[in-house]
FIDRENLUM-148890 format. One record per residue (C-alpha): residue number from 1; residue in three letters; x, y, z. Coordinates in steps of 0.2 Angstrom, whole numbers, always signed. Layout:
N
REC	NUM	ALA	X	Y	Z $
...
// end
This chain:
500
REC	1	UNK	+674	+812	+531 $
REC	2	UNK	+660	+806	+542 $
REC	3	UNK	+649	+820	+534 $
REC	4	UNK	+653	+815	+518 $
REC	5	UNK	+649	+797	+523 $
REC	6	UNK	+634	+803	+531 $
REC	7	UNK	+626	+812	+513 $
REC	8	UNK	+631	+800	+501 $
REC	9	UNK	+622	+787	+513 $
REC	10	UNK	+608	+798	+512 $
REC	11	UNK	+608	+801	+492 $
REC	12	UNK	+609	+783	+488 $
REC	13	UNK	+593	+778	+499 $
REC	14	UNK	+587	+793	+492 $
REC	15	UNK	+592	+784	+475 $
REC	16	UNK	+586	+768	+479 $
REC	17	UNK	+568	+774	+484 $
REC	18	UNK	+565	+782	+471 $
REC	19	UNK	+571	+765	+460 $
REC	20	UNK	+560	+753	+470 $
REC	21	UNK	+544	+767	+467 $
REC	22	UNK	+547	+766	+450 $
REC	23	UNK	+548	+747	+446 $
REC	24	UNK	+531	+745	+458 $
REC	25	UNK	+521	+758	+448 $
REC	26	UNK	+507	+750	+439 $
REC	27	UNK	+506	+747	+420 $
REC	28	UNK	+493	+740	+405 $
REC	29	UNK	+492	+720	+407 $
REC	30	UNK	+488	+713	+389 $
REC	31	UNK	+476	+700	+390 $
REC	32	UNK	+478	+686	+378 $
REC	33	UNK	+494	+690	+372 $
REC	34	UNK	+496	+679	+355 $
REC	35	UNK	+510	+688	+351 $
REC	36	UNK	+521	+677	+364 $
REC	37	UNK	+515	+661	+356 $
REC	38	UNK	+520	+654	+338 $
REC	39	UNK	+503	+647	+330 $
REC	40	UNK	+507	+636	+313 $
REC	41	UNK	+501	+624	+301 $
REC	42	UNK	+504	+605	+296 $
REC	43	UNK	+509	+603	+277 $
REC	44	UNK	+517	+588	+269 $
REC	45	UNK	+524	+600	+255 $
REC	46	UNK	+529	+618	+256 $
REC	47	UNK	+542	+620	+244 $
REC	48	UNK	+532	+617	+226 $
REC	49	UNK	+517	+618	+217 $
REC	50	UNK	+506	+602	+222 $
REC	51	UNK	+492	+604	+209 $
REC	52	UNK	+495	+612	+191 $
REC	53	UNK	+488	+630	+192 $
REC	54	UNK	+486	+632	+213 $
REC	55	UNK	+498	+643	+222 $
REC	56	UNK	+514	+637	+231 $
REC	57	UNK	+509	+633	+249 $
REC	58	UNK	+522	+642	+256 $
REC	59	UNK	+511	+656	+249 $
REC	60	UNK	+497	+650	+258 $
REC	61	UNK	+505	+648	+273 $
REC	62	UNK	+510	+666	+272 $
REC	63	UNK	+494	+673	+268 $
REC	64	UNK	+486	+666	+282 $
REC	65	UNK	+499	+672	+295 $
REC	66	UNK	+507	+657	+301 $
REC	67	UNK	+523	+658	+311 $
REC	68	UNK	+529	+640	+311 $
REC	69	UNK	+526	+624	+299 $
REC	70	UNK	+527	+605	+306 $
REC	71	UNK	+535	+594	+292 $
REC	72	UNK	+534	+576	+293 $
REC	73	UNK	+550	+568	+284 $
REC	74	UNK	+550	+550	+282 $
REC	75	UNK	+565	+539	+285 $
REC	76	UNK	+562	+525	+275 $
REC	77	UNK	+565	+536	+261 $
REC	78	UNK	+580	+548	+270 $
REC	79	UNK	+589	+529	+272 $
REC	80	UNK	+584	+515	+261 $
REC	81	UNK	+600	+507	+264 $
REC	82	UNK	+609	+510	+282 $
REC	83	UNK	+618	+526	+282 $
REC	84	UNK	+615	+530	+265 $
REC	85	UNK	+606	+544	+258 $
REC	86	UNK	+603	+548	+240 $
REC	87	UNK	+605	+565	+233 $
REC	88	UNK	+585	+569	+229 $
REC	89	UNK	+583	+567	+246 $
REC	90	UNK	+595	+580	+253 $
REC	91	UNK	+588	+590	+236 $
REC	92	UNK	+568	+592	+241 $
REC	93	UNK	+573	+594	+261 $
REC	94	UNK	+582	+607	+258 $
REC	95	UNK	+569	+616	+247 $
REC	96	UNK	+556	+614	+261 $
REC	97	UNK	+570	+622	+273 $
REC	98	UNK	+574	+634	+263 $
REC	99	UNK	+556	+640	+257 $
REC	100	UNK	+553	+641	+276 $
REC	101	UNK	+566	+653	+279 $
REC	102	UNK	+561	+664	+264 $
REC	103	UNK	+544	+665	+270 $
REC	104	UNK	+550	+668	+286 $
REC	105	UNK	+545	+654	+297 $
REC	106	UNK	+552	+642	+307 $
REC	107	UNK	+552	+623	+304 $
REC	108	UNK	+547	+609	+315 $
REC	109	UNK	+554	+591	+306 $
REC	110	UNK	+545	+575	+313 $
REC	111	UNK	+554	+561	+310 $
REC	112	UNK	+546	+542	+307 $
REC	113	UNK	+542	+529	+296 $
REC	114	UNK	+557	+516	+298 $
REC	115	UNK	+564	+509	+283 $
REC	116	UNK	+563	+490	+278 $
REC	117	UNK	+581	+486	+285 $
REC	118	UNK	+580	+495	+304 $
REC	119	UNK	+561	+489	+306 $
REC	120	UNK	+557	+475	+317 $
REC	121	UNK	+543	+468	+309 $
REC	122	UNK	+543	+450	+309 $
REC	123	UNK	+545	+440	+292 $
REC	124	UNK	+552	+455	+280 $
REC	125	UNK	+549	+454	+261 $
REC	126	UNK	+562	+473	+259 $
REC	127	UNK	+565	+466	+240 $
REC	128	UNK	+545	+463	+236 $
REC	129	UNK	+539	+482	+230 $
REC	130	UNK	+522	+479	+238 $
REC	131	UNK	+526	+478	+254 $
REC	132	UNK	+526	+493	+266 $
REC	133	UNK	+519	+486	+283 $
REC	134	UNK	+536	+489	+289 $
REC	135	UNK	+535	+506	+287 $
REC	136	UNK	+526	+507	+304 $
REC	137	UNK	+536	+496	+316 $
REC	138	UNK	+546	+504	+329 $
REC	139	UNK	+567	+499	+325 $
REC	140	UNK	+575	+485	+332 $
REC	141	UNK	+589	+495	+338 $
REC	142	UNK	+584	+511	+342 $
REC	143	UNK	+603	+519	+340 $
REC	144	UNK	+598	+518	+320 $
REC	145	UNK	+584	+528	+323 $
REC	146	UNK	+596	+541	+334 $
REC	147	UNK	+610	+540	+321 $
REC	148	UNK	+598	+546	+307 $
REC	149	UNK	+589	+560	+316 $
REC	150	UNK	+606	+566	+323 $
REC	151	UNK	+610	+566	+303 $
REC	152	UNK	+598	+577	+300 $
REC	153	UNK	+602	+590	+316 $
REC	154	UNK	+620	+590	+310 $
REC	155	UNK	+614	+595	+293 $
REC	156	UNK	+603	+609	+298 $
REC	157	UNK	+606	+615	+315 $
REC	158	UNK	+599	+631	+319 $
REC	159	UNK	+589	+632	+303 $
REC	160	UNK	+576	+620	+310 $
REC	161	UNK	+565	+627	+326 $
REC	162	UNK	+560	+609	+334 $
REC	163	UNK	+564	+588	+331 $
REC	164	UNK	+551	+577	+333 $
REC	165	UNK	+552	+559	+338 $
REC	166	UNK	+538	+548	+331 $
REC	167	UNK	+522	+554	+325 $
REC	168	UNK	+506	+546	+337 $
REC	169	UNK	+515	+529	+344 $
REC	170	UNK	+502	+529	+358 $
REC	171	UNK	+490	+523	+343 $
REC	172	UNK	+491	+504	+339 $
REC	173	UNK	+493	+506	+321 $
REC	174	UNK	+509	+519	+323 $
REC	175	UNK	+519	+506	+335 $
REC	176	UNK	+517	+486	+327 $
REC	177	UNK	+515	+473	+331 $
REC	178	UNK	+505	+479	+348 $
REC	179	UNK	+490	+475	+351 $
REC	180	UNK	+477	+485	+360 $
REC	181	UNK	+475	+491	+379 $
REC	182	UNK	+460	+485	+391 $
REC	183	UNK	+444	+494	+383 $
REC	184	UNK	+444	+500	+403 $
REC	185	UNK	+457	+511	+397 $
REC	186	UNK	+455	+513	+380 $
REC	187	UNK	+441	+523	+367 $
REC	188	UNK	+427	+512	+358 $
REC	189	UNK	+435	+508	+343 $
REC	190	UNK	+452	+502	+354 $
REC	191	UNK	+463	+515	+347 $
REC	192	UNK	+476	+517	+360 $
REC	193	UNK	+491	+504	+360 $
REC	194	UNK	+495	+493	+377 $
REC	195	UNK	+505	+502	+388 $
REC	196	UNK	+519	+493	+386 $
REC	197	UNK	+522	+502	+370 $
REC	198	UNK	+526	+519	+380 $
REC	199	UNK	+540	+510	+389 $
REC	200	UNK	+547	+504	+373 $
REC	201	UNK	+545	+521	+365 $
REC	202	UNK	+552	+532	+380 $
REC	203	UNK	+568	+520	+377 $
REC	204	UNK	+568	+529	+358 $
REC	205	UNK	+567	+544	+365 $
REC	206	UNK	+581	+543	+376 $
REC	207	UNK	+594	+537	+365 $
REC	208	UNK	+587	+550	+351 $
REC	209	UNK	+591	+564	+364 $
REC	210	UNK	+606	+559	+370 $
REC	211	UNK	+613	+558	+353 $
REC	212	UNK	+604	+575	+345 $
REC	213	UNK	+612	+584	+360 $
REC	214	UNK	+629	+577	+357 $
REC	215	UNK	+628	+583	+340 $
REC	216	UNK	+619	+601	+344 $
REC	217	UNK	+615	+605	+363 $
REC	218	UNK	+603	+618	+358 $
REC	219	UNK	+592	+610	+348 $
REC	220	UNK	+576	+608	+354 $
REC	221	UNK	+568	+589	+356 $
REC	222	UNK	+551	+585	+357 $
REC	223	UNK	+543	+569	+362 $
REC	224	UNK	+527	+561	+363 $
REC	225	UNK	+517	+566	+348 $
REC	226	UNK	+502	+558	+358 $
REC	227	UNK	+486	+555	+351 $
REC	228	UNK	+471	+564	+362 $
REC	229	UNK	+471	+564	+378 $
REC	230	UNK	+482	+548	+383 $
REC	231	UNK	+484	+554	+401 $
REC	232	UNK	+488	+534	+403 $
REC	233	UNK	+502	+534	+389 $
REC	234	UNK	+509	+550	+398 $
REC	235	UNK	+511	+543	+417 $
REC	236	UNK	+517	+525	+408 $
REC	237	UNK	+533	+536	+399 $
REC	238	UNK	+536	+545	+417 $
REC	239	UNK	+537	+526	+425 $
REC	240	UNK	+550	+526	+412 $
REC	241	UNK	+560	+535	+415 $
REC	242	UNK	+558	+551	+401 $
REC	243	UNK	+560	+564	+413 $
REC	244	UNK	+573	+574	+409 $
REC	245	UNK	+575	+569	+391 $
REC	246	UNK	+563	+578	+380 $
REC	247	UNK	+563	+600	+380 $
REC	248	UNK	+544	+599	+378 $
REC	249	UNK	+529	+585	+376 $
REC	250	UNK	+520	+587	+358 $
REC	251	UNK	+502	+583	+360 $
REC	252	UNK	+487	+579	+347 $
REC	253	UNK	+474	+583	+357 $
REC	254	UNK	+458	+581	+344 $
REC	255	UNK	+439	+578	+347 $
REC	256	UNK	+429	+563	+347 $
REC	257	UNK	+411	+562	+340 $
REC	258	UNK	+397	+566	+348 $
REC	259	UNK	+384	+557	+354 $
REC	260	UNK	+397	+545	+363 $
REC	261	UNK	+397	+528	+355 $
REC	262	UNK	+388	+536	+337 $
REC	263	UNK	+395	+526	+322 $
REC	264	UNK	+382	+533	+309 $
REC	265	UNK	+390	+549	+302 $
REC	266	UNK	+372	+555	+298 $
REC	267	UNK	+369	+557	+317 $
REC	268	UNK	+386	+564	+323 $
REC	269	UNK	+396	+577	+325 $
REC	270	UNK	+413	+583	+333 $
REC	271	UNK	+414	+590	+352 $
REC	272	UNK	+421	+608	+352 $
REC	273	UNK	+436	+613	+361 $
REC	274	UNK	+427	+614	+379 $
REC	275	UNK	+413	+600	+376 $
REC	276	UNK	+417	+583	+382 $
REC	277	UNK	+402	+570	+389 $
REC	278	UNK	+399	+567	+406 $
REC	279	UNK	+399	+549	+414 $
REC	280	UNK	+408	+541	+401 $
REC	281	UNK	+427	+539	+404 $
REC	282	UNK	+436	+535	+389 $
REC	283	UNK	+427	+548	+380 $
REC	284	UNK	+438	+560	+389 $
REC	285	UNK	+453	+551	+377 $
REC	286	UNK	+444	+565	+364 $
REC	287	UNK	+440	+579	+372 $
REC	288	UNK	+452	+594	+367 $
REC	289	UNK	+452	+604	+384 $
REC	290	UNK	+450	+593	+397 $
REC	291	UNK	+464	+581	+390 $
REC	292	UNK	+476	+595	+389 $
REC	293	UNK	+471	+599	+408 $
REC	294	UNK	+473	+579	+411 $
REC	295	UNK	+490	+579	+403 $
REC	296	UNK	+497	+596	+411 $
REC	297	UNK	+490	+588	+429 $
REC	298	UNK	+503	+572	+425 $
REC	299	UNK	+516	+582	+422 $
REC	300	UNK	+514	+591	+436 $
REC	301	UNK	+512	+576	+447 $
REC	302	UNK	+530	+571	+441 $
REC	303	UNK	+536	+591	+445 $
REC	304	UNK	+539	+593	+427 $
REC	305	UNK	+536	+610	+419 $
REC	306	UNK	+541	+606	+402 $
REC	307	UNK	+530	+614	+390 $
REC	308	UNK	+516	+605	+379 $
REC	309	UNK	+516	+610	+361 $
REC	310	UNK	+502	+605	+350 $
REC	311	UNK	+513	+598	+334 $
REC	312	UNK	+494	+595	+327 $
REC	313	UNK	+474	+599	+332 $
REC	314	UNK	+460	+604	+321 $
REC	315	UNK	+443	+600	+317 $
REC	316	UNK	+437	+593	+301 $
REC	317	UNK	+423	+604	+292 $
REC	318	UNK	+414	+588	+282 $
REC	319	UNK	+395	+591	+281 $
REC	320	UNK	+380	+578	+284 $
REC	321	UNK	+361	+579	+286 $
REC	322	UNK	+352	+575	+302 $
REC	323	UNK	+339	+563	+299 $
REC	324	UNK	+325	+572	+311 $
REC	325	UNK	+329	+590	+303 $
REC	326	UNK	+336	+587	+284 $
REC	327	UNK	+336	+604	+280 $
REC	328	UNK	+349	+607	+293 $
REC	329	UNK	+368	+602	+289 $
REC	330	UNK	+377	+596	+306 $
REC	331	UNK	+393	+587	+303 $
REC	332	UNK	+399	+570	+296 $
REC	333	UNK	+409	+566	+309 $
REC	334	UNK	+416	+585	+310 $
REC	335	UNK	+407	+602	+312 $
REC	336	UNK	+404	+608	+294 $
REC	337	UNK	+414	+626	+286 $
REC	338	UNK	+405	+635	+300 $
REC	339	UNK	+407	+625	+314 $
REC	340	UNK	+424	+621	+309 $
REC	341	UNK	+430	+641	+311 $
REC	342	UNK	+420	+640	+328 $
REC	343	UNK	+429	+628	+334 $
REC	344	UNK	+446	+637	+331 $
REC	345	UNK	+443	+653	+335 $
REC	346	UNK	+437	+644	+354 $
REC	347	UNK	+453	+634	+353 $
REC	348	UNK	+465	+648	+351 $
REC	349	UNK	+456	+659	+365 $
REC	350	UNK	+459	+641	+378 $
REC	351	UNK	+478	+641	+371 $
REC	352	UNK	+480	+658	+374 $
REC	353	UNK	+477	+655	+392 $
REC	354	UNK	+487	+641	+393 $
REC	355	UNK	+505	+651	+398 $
REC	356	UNK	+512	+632	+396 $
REC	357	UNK	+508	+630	+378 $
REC	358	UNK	+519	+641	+368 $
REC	359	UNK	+517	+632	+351 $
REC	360	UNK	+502	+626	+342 $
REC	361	UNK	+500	+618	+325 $
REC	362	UNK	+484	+619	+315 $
REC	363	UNK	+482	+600	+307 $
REC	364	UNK	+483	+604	+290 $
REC	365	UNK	+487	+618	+280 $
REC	366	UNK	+476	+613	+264 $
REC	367	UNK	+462	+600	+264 $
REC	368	UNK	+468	+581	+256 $
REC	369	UNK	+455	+577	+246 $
REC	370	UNK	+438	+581	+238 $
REC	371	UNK	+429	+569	+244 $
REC	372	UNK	+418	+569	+260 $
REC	373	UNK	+424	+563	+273 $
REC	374	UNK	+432	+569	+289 $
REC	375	UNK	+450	+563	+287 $
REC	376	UNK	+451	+574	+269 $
REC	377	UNK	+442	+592	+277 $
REC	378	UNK	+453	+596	+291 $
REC	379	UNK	+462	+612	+278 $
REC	380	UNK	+459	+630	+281 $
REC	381	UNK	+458	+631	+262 $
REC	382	UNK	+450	+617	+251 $
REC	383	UNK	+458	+608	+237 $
REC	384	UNK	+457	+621	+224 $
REC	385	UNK	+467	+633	+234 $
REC	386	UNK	+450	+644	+241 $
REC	387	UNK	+449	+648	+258 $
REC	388	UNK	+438	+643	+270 $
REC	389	UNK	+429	+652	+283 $
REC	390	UNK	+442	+641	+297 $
REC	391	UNK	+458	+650	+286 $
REC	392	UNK	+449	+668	+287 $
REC	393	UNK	+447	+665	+306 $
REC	394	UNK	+465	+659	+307 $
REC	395	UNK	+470	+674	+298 $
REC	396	UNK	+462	+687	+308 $
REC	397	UNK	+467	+680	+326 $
REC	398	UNK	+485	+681	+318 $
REC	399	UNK	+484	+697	+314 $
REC	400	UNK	+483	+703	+332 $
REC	401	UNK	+501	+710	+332 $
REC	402	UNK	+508	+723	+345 $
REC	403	UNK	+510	+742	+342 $
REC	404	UNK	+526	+746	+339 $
REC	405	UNK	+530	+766	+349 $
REC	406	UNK	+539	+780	+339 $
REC	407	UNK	+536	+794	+349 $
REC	408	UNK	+540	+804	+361 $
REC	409	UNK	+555	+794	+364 $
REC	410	UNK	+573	+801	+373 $
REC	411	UNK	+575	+820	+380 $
REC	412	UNK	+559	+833	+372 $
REC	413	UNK	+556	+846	+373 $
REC	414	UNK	+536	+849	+364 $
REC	415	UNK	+526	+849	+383 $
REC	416	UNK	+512	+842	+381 $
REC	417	UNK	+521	+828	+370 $
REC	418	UNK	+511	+820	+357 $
REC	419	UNK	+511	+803	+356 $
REC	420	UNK	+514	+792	+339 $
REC	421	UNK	+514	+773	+335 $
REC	422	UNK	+511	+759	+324 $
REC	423	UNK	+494	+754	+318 $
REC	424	UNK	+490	+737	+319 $
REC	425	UNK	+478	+728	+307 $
REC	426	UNK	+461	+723	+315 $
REC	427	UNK	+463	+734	+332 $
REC	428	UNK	+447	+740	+335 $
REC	429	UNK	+454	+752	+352 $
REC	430	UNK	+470	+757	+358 $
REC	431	UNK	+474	+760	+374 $
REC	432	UNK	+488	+774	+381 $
REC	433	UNK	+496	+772	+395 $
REC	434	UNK	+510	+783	+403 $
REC	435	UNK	+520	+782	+421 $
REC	436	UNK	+525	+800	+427 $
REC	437	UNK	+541	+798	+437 $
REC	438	UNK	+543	+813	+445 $
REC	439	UNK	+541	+818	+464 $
REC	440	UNK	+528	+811	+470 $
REC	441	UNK	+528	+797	+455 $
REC	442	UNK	+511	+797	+445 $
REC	443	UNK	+507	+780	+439 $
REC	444	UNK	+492	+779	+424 $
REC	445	UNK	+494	+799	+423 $
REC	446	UNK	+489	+797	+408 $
REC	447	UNK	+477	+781	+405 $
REC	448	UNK	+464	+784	+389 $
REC	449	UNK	+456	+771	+375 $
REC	450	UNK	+456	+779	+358 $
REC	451	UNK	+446	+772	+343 $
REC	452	UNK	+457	+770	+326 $
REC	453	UNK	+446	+785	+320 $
REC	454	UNK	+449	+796	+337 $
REC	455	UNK	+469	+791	+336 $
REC	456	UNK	+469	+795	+320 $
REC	457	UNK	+476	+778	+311 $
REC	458	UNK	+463	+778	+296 $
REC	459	UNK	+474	+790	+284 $
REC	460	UNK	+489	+782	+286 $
REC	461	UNK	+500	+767	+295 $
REC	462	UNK	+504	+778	+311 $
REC	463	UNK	+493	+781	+325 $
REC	464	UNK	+494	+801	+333 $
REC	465	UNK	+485	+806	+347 $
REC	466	UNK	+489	+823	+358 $
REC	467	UNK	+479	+819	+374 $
REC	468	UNK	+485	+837	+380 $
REC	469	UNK	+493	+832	+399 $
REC	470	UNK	+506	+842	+403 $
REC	471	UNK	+524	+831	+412 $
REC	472	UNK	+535	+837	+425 $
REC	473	UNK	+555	+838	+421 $
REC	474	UNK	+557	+819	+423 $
REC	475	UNK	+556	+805	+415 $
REC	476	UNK	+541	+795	+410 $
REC	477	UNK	+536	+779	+402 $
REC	478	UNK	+521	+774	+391 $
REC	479	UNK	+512	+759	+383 $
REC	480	UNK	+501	+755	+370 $
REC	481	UNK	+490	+740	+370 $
REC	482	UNK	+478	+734	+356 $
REC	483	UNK	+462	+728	+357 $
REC	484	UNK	+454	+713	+345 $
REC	485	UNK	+435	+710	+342 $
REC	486	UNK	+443	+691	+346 $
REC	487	UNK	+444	+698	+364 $
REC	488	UNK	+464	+697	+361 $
REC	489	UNK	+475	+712	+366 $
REC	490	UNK	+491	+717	+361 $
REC	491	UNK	+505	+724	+374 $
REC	492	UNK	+518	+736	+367 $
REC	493	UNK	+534	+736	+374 $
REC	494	UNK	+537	+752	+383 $
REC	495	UNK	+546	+768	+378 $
REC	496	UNK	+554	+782	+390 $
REC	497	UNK	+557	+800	+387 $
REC	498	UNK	+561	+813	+399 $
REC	499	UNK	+554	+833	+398 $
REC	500	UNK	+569	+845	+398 $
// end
C-alpha cells in the first residue's frame, strides 16, 4: 500500500508539472485589441427614414460597423402628466429598440429633459405652448425622475445595454437655475455650473440607482455625462457621496479651440486628441487626453475602478479660411473633412490603450444641418446620407475583427498538420503561433507572419497555410493574430489538437 502511495504521489507531481509548464508557455499578445471594446454612434433616430429619399439610419449605423447606439429619450414627452404615458410614446421607443436588435446592436438610453409638472423652475407657465425653459431644470423631487426611469428598465430590461442619468449637468445651461463657477475654475466662456450643482446631481443619481436596481439588478447605470474635462465636477460628486452608486462614469470629453482664448472662427481650429496648451489651466477643461487622464487620476484618488464610458466625443469637420494663407482651409471652430478623420483615427488608437474605457460613442452618427458651423458637422456622413472621410475611417478601424480558427482542431492524424482560418477584412499580415506540449514542452515551435497572398486568403474567405513542422504525439495549441495598417491587431482565441 505504501508503494502504491508512493507512485501515485509521484504521477501526480509528474501531472502537475507538466500542468504548470503548460499554462507558463508563452503565446502572441494582441496589441490594441478593438475587438474587447464596443465602439458606437450618437443618433436622435434610428428607427425611420428622417429625410424623404435617405436611407434608414439604422442602415447607416450598420454600414459603418458600429456595435452600440446612445439614444437620448426625453421625459417631458414619456410623462406629460405624472405617471402617465401615451401610446406613441411607448410606439416610437419600441421601434428604436427594436431596430437596434435587428441590426444587431446594443442600446444605451439617456434619460433627461424634465416635464413641466416635476421641474423645479420657478414661475411655471405648463399651459402656455411657448414655454419650454422648464425642460432643463433638474426635478424638485428627484424620486419622479427614479420612478420614470425605473419605468422604462421595467419595460425593457435586458433589451437595453446601458441607462443614462442626465445628459451634461456639469454645464450651466443643462442644470437651471445655477449660475456659473469662479472663472478660476471654469473655461473662458464660463461654461461649467457652480459646484454646488454636482452635489445636487449626485443626490439624482442615487435615488435613480437605488430604484433601477430594485426593479432590475443587472442593469447597468451610468452617471455623470460630464462635459470635458471636469475633473472639479468629478471630486465634487465623490464629496458626495456617489461612490458606489453608478456601474461606470460616462464622460464627454471634447476639444476646445485653438489658439486658447480665439473667438474669430476664421483663426481657429480644434485641438486633436493629444494636443492641449501649455500654461493655461482651464484650457485643460477641453483637452480630450489629458482630461480623461485627469478624470481616471480622481477616481483613482477615491480607490474607484469603475470604468469611464465615452456616451459622446467627436470632432466637428466645418471649414474656414486663414486670413495669412487663404488658399489653405483650416477649420471653423473644428478640423475640416480631413482633419476631422485624423482626429478619430488618433482617438481610437489613445482609447485602445485605455484597458478602463470599454465603451466609446462617436457624437453623432449623421451631421445636423447644412449649414456651416461646428455644432451641425460633427456626422460621419453629411446630410444627404454620403459619407465622409471621418465614417470611412470609422469603418476601417471597425473592421479589425479576430480570426476565427477551423483547423487542425481535436485528434489528426495529417503530420505536418495544415493549418486553416478565417480571413478578416483589411488584415494586412497574420501571424501563426503554435505551443508544442510534448517532453520537453516547445513554446512558438512554430511562430511565422504570412501575407494574405502567402496564406493564401485572396481566392476565398479562408486562410490555409502548411508551414511544413512536423509535432510530436501530444497536444498542441495555436493562435492566429491579425495585423491592421491602423497598427491594431487582432488575437484569436486559441485551438488544440493532438497528433495520434
Amino acid at each position: 500500500m505504501r508503494k502504491f502511495i508512493s507512485i501515485l504521489i509521484l504521477v501526480i507531481v509528474v501531472q502537475l508539472i507538466f500542468f504548470v509548464s503548460h499554462i507558463t508557455l508563452s503565446k502572441p499578445i494582441g496589441a490594441q485589441q478593438s475587438s474587447s471594446k464596443l465602439y458606437g454612434v450618437h443618433e436622435f433616430n434610428i428607427a425611420k427614414q428622417v429625410t424623404r429619399n435617405l436611407p434608414e439610419r439604422v442602415s447607416l449605423v450598420q454600414q459603418i460597423g458600429a456595435k452600440v447606439v446612445r439614444l437620448p429619450v426625453s421625459w417631458h414627452l414619456m410623462e406629460g402628466q405624472k405617471g402617465v404615458t401615451p401610446q406613441w410614446f411607448w410606439d416610437e421607443l419600441e421601434a428604436e429598440v427594436s431596430a437596434a436588435e435587428k441590426a444587431g446592436v446594443k442600446l444605451i438610453i439617456e434619460l433627461g429633459q424634465t416635464p413641466c409638472w416635476a421641474s423645479s423652475a420657478l414661475n411655471k407657465r405648463c399651459t402656455d405652448p411657448n414655454y419650454t425653459d422648464y425642460l432643463l431644470y433638474p426635478p424638485t423631487n428627484y424620486t419622479d425622475y427614479a420612478n420614470a426611469i425605473a419605468k422604462l428598465v421595467q419595460r425593457y430590461r435586458s433589451r437595453v445595454y446601458a441607462w443614462e442619468i442626465w445628459n451634461e449637468p456639469n454645464l450651466k445651461g443643462n442644470w437651471k437655475p445655477l449660475g456659473s463657477r469662479p472663472l478660476a475654475i471654469n473655461d473662458f466662456h464660463n461654461s461649467f455650473i457652480n459646484l454646488q450643482g454636482a452635489s445636487q446631481y449626485a443626490n439624482l443619481v442615487k435615488a435613480s440607482y437605488n430604484k433601477i436596481k430594485s426593479v432590475d439588478p443587472n442593469a447597468l447605470v451610468l452617471a455623470g455625462a460630464i462635459a470635458a474635462g471636469d475633473v472639479d465636477y468629478v471630486n465634487e460628486m465623490y464629496k458626495s457621496g456617489i461612490k458606489g452608486y453608478f456601474d461606470a462614469l460616462s464622460i464627454h470629453p471634447y476639444t476646445g479651440t485653438y489658439p486658447v482664448g480665439q473667438t474669430d472662427p476664421k483663426y481657429s481650429r480644434s485641438y486633436g486628441a493629444d494636443e492641449c496648451p501649455t500654461g493655461v489651466e482651464s484650457a485643460k477643461l477641453w483637452c480630450f487626453k489629458v482630461g480623461v487622464e485627469r478624470i481616471r487620476q480622481a477616481m483613482q484618488k477615491q480607490n474607484d475602478n469603475k470604468p469611464i464610458w465615452f456616451t459622446e466625443f467627436g470632432f466637428s469637420s466645418t471649414e474656414g479660411w486663414n486670413a495669412s494663407n487663404p488658399d489653405r482651409e483650416i477649420g471653423w471652430n473644428g478640423s475640416g473633412l480631413n482633419g476631422q478623420a485624423e482626429h478619430l483615427r488618433k482617438a481610437v488608437e489613445l482609447i485602445n490603450n485605455w484597458s478602463y474605457v470599454p465603451v466609446a460613442c462617436w457624437y453623432q452618427l449623421v451631421d445636423r444641418y447644412a449649414r456651416n458651423d461646428r455644432e451641425g458637422r460633427f456626422g460621419l456622413f453629411d446630410i444627404n446620407g454620403k459619407i465622409k472621410p471621418s465614417g470611412q475611417a470609422f469603418k476601417q478601424l471597425m473592421s479589425t475583427a479576430k480570426p476565427v480558427l477551423i483547423s487542425p482542431k481535436g485528434e489528426i492524424t495529417t503530420n505536418p498538420p495544415v493549418f486553416s482560418w478565417q480571413a478578416t477584412p483589411g488584415a494586412t499580415s497574420y501571424k501563426l503561433w503554435v505551443n508544442e506540449y510534448s517532453s520537453p514542452n516547445v513554446s512558438g515551435k512554430i511562430n511565422r507572419d504570412f501575407t494574405p497572398a502567402q496564406a493564401n486568403c485572396a481566392s476565398s474567405n479562408t486562410c490555409r497555410v502548411s508551414p511544413g513542422v512536423g509535432f510530436a504525439r501530444a497536444s498542441a495549441e495555436w493562435w492566429v493574430t491579425a495585423n491592421y495598417s491602423n497598427g491594431s491587431s487582432q488575437l484569436s482565441d486559441s485551438a488544440t489538437f493532438v497528433v495520434k
